[in-house]
Legacy VTK file of the C-alpha trace (Angstrom):
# vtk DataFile Version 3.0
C-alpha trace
ASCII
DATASET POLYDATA
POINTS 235 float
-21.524 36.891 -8.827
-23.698 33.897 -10.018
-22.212 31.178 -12.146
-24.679 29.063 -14.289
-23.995 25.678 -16.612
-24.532 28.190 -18.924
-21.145 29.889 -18.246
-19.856 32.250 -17.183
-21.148 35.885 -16.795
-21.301 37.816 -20.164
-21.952 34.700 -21.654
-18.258 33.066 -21.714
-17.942 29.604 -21.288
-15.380 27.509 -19.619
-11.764 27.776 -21.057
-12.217 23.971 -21.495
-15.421 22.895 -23.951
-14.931 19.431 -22.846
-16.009 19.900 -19.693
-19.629 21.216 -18.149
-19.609 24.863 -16.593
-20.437 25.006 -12.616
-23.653 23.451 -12.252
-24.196 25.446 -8.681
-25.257 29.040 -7.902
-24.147 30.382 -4.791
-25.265 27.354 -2.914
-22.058 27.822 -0.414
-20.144 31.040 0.464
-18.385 32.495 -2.003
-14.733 34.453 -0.944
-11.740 35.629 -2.819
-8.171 34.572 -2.297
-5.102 35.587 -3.617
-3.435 31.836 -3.877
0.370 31.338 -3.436
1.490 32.064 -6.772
-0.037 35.738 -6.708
-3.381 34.514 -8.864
-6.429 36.167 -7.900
-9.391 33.117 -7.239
-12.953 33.449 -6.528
-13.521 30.616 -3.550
-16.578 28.230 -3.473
-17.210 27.174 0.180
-17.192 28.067 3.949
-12.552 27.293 4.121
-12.291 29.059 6.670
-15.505 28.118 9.367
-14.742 24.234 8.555
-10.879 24.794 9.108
-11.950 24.591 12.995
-12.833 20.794 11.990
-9.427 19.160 11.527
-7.065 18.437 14.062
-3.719 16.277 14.031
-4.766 12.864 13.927
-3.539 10.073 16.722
-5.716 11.692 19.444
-7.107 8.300 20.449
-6.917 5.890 23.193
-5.850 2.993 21.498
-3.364 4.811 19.667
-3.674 4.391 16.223
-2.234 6.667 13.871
-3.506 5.381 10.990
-6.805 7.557 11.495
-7.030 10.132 8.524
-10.587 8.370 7.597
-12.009 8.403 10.856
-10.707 12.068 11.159
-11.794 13.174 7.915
-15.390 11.560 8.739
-15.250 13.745 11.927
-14.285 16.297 10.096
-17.568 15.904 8.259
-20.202 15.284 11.005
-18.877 18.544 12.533
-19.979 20.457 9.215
-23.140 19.084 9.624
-23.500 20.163 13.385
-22.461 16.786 14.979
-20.171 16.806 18.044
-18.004 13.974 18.176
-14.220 13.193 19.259
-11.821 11.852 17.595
-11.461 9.423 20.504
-15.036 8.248 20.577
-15.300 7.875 16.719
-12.289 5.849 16.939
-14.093 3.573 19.770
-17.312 3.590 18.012
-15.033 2.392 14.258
-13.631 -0.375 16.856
-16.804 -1.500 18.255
-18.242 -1.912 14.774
-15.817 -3.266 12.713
-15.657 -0.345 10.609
-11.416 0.426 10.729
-8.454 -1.654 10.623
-7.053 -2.900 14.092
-4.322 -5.453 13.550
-0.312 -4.981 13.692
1.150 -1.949 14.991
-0.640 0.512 16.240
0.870 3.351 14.519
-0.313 1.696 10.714
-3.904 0.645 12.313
-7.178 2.251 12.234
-7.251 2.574 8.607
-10.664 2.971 6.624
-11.804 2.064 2.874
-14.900 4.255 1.851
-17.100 1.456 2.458
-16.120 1.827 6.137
-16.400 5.433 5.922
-19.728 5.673 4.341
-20.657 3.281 7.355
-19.438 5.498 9.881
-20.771 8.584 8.363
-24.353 6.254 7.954
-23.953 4.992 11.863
-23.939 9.339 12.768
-27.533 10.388 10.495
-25.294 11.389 7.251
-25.935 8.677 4.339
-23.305 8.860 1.533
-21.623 7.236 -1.485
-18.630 6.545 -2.646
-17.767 7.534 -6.518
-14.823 6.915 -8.623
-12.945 8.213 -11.739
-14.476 11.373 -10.925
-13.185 14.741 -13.108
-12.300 18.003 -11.103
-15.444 19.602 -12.154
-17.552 16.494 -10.629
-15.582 17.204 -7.329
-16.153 21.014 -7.657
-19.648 20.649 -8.478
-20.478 18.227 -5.131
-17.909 21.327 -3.271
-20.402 24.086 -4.673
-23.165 22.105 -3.975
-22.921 21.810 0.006
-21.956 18.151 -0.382
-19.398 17.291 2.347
-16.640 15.771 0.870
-14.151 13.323 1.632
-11.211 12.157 -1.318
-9.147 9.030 -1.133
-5.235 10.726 -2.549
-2.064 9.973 -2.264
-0.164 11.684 0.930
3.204 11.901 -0.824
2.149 14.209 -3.852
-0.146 16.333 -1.095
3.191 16.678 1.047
5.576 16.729 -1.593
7.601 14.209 -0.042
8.913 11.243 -1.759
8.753 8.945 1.566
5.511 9.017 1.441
4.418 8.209 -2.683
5.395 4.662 -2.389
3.757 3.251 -5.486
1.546 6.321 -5.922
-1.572 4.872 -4.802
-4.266 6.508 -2.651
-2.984 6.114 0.349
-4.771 8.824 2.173
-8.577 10.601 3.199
-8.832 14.314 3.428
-11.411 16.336 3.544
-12.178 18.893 0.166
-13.944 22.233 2.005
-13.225 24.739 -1.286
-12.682 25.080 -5.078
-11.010 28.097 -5.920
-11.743 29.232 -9.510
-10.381 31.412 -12.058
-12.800 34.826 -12.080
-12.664 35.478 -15.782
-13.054 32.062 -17.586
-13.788 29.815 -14.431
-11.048 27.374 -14.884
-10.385 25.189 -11.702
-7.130 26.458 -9.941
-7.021 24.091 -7.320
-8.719 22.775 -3.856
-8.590 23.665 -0.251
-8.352 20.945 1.827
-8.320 19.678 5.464
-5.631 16.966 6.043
-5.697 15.344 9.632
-2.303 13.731 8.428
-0.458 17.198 8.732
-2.823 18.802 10.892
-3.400 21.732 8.125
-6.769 23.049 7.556
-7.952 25.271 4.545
-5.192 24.321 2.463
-4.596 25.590 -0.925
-3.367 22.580 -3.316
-3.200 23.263 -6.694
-4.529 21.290 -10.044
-1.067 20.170 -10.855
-0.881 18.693 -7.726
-4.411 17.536 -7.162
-3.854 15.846 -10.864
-1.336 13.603 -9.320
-2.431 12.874 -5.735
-6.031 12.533 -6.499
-7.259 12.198 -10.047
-4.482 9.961 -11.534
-4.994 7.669 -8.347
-8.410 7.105 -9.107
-10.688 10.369 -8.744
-12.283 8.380 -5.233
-14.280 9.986 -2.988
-16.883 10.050 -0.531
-19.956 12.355 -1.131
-22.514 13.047 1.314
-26.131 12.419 0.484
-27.312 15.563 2.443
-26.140 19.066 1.575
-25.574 21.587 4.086
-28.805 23.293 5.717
-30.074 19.313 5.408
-30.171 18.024 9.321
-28.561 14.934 10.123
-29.727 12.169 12.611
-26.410 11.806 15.030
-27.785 8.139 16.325
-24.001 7.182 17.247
LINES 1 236
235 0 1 2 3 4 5 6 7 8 9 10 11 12 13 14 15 16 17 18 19 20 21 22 23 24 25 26 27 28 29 30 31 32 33 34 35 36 37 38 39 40 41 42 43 44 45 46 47 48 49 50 51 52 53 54 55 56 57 58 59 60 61 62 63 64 65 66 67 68 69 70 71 72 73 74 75 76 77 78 79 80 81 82 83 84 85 86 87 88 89 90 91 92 93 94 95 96 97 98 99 100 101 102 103 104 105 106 107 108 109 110 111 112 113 114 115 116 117 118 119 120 121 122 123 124 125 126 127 128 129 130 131 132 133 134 135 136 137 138 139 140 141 142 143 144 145 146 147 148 149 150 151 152 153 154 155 156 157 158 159 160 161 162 163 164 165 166 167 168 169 170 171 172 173 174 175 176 177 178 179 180 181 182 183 184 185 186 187 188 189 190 191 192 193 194 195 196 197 198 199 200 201 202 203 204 205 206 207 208 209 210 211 212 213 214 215 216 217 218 219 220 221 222 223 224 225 226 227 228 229 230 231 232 233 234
């Protein structure tokens, strides 16, 4: 089924008119899911071959626990065909100056995107950060073969309070899939990676997206290369 920025097939558009129709055609799998609330979804992206990605993070030998960035940008140079450890990206983040070493341990090794984007740079795989971004801007860079990374907040992803503090990002995960209503092409939600739980290819929906993601901000980190590109691994 192709999707155009013309809308959708039959010539419907998007149930919102304020927002642009999915600018991508097939450019990553496509899949169906039936999502947790019994809603049928069509699914843009490969969830399930970049589930094998993620891991629990803290695998390092200094350890930090405070990894989710350096995770998530492992996450990414694996969907690009890079082979790296959590343990030597953590070294390599040390080394450089690119993560957050002071106090305890379990709070350090921390990134912002700027250190991210350097990692990610350091491996062959330029990217950008953006901001204020709308879900169909993150969809679009999904259905594109972008490899994503979003700054969010981990208490609204987990649902636990502990962790909202003052409901600032406070969190990286990885966005793998955009699930899609099939007759009007409304966004139902994301699947995500999160090294902070150690689930991969999980289903989040808008409502929660809305607050963990787009009312903290909309940040992310995009990839310049799309996937099929080849990256440099110089690391």
């Amino acid at each position: 089924m192709n999707f155009t920025s013309a809308g959708w097939p039959g010539g419907d558009v998007p149930p919102d008119p304020g927002q642009p129709g999915p600018e991508a055609v097939n450019e990553v799998p496509t899949s169906t899911d039936v999502l947790p609330d019994g809603r049928t979804a069509i699914v843009f992206g490969d969830v399930t071959g970049d589930a094998k990605f993620n891991h629990q993070q803290g695998d390092n030998t200094y350890g930090f626990q405070g990894t989710c960035g350096l995770c998530s940008c492992e996450d990414v140079i694996a969907q690009f065909g890079g082979d790296v450890t959590e343990a030597q990206i953590v070294d390599h983040a040390v080394a450089k100056g690119e993560c957050d070493v002071s106090g305890n341990p379990e709070a350090a090794g921390g990134t912002t995107l700027g250190d991210q984007a350097a990692v990610l740079a350091d491996y062959g795989i330029p990217a950008h950060a953006e901001q204020q971004q709308s879900f169909e801007d993150l969809a679009a860079e999904v259905q594109q073969g972008h490899g994503v990374i979003i700054e969010a907040n981990a208490g609204y992803l987990w649902h636990d309070g502990r962790y909202v503090e003052n409901g600032q990002d406070n969190h990286a995960v990885t966005v793998t899939g955009v699930a899609r209503d099939p007759e009007t092409g409304a966004i139902q939600g994301f699947y995500i990676n999160d090294s902070g739980t150690g689930k991969s290819g999980e289903f989040v929906d808008s409502a929660t997206m809305t607050k963990a993601w787009l009312n903290t901000g909309g940040q992310a980190l995009v990839t310049d290369l799309v996937r099929g590109d080849s990256a440099t691994t110089a690391a």
